[in-house]
Structure formats: structure tokens, C-alpha cells
Legacy VTK file of the C-alpha trace (Angstrom):
# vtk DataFile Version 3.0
C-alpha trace
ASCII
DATASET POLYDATA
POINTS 168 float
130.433 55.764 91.760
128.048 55.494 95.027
126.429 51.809 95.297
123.146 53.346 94.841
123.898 55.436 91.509
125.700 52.148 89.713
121.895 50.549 90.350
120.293 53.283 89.046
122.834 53.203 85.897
122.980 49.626 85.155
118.586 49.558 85.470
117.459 48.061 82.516
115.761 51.490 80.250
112.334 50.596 80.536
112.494 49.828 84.694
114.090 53.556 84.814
111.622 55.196 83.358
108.960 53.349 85.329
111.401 54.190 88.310
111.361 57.894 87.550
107.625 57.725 86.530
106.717 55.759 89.932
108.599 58.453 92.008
107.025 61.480 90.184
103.696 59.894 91.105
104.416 59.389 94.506
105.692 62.773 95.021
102.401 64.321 93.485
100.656 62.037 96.154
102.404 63.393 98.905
102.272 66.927 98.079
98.411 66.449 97.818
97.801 65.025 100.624
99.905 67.326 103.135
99.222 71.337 103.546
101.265 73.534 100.527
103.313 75.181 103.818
104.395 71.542 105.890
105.676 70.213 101.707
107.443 73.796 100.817
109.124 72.976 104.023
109.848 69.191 103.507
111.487 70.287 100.035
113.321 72.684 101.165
114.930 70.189 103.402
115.823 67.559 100.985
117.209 70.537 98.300
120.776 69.395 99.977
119.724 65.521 98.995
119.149 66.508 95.940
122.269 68.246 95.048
124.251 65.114 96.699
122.224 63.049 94.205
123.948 65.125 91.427
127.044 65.336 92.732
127.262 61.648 93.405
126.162 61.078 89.956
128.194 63.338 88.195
131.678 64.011 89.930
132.376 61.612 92.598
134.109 58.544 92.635
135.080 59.291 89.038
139.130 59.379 88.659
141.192 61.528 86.047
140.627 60.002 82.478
139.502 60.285 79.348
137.742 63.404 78.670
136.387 64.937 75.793
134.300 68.715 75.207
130.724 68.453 72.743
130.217 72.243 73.002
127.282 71.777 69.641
124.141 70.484 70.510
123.726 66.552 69.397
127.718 66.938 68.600
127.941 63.358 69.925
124.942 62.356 67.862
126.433 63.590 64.892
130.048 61.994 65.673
128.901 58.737 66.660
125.631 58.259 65.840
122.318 57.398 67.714
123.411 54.716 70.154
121.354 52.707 73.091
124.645 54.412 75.499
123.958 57.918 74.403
119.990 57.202 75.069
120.643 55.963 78.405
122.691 58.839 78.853
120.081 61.036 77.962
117.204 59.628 79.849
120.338 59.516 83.202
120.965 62.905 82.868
117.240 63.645 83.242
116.233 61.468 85.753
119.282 62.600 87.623
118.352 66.122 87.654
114.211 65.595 87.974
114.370 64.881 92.179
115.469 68.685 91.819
112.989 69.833 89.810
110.520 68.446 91.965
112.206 70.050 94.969
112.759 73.569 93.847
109.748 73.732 92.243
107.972 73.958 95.627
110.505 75.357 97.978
111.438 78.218 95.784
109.065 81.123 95.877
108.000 80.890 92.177
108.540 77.611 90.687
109.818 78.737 87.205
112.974 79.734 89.647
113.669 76.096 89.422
114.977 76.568 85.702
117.464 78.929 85.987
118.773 77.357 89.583
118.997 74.058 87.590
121.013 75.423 84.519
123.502 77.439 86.939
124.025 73.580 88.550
123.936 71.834 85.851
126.266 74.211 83.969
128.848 74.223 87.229
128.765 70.649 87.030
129.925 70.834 83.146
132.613 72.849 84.096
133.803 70.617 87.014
133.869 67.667 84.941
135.695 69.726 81.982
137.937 71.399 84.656
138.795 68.295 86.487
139.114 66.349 83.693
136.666 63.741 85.423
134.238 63.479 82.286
133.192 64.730 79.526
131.420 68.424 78.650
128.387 68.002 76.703
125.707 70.619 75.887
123.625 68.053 75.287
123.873 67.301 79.425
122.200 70.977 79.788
119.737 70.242 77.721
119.193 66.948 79.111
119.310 68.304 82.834
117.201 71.229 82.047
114.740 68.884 80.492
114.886 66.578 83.699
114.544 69.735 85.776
111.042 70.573 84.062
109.941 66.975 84.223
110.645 67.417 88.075
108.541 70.485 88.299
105.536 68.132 87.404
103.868 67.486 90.119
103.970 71.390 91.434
102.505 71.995 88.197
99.392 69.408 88.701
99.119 70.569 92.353
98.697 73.985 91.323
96.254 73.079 88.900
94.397 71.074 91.175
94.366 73.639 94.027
93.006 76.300 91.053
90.257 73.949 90.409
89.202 73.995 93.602
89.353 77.333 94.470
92.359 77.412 96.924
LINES 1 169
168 0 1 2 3 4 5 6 7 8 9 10 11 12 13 14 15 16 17 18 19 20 21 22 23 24 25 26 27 28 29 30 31 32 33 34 35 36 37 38 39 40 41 42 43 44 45 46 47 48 49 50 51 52 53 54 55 56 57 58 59 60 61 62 63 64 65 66 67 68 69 70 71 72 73 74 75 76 77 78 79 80 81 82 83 84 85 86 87 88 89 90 91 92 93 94 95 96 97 98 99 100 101 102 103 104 105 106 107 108 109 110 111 112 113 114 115 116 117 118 119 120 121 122 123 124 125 126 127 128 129 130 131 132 133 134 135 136 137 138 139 140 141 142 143 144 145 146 147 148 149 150 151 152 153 154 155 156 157 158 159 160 161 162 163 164 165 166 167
């Protein structure tokens, strides 16, 4: 795992979700303050970040090992109950996935686009891991992504509502 990911993993749960909820602010800031055309353009550039951020997160530096396939939703929940790892997982897998949201939401020509480009990722990245045998399969990632995705979108969603308010 990159440096930088193993920080974000070992954060404490209430710092990451202040993390993520600092950097979703900060990123409706800045695409208020420049023109809709410069920020479509500056998130269309860091699209490729973004997918590094996933990739790093979810396939590399991870060896062959234990693997396992959850095809059910909440399989793992059912299995092995409600644990503090699986909720960390969950709120990873959507804070992992939201810096794409927020990107594709602006630099793709209709934001819902964002959705469907996130679930073809996410569920390539599924496949990888089940493929390579580098971790495990888990609907519940979708779902998680997908949900991170739409969290993402956010601040595309509160520009757009702004700039309808004001008549733009």
C-alpha cells in the first residue's frame, strides 16, 4: 500500500470523515469561486488522479493471498456480524471513490454520467481483485463506491443549485 493510503486507512473514524467532509467543502469553495468552464477543465485534469487514488487503494502493493467472493449484499454482515473493520471498510470504500464523484460530476457533460462511469470502475476493480486473487469481491464495495461516488457529486449538485438561484 502507497504511504499516503496506509494514513488515510489507519485515520482514526471520526478524523476521516471530517477529512472527507473538509475536502468536499473545499472543493465546493473552489468550484464557486472560479468560472463553471476554467473547473470543468481543472477536473477533467485530475480524472487520471483520481483513478490512481483507486487503484492505489484497491490493487497495488497488495500481494497474492487470502481471498474470498460476498456476491449477496451485507453477505459479510450476515457472516460475521457488524464489526468497527467492516465500518471502516465501508466509510474507505466511500471516501475512496468520492474524489471521483466530485471530478466526473463536473467534467462529464451531464453529471448523473458520473454513476454509471463509477459502477463500470468500481465493478472492474471487483473483478481485478477477484481475478488476481489480490482481495476480496464484495457487492457491498459497489454499493459502498457507488454511494461514495454520489457523495462526490455534492458539491456539483450545490453549485448547480446555487447558479439556478441566481439566474445563471
Amino acid at each position: 500500500m502507497s504511504a499516503l493510503y496506509q494514513w488515510v486507512y489507519y485515520m482514526n473514524l471520526p478524523l476521516l470523515i471530517l477529512l472527507g467532509v473538509g475536502l468536499l467543502a473545499v472543493w465546493t469553495a473552489l468550484s464557486l469561486a472560479l468560472p463553471r468552464r476554467a473547473w470543468r477543465w481543472v477536473c477533467a485534469a485530475l480524472v487520471p488522479l483520481c483513478l490512481y487514488l483507486v487503484y492505489a487503494g484497491t490493487l497495488r502493493g497488495r500481494g497474492v493471498g487470502e481471498y474470498e467472493n460476498y456476491f449477496i449484499p451485507f453477505q459479510v454482515v450476515v457472516l460475521h456480524g457488524l464489526s468497527a473493520q467492516y465500518i471502516r471498510e465501508f466509510v474507505l470504500n466511500c471516501v475512496l471513490f468520492a474524489p471521483l464523484g466530485a471530478t466526473l460530476s463536473f467534467a462529464l457533460p451531464r453529471w448523473w454520467l458520473c454513476l454509471p462511469s463509477a459502477a463500470v470502475i468500481s465493478l472492474a476493480v471487483e473483478i481485478l481483485q477477484a481475478s488476481l486473487r489480490v482481495g476480496y469481491f464484495q457487492t457491498d464495495d459497489l454499493l459502498c463506491n457507488l454511494l461514495g461516488t454520489l457523495v462526490g457529486a455534492l458539491p456539483y449538485l450545490i453549485h448547480s443549485a446555487l447558479a439556478k438561484r441566481r439566474g445563471k
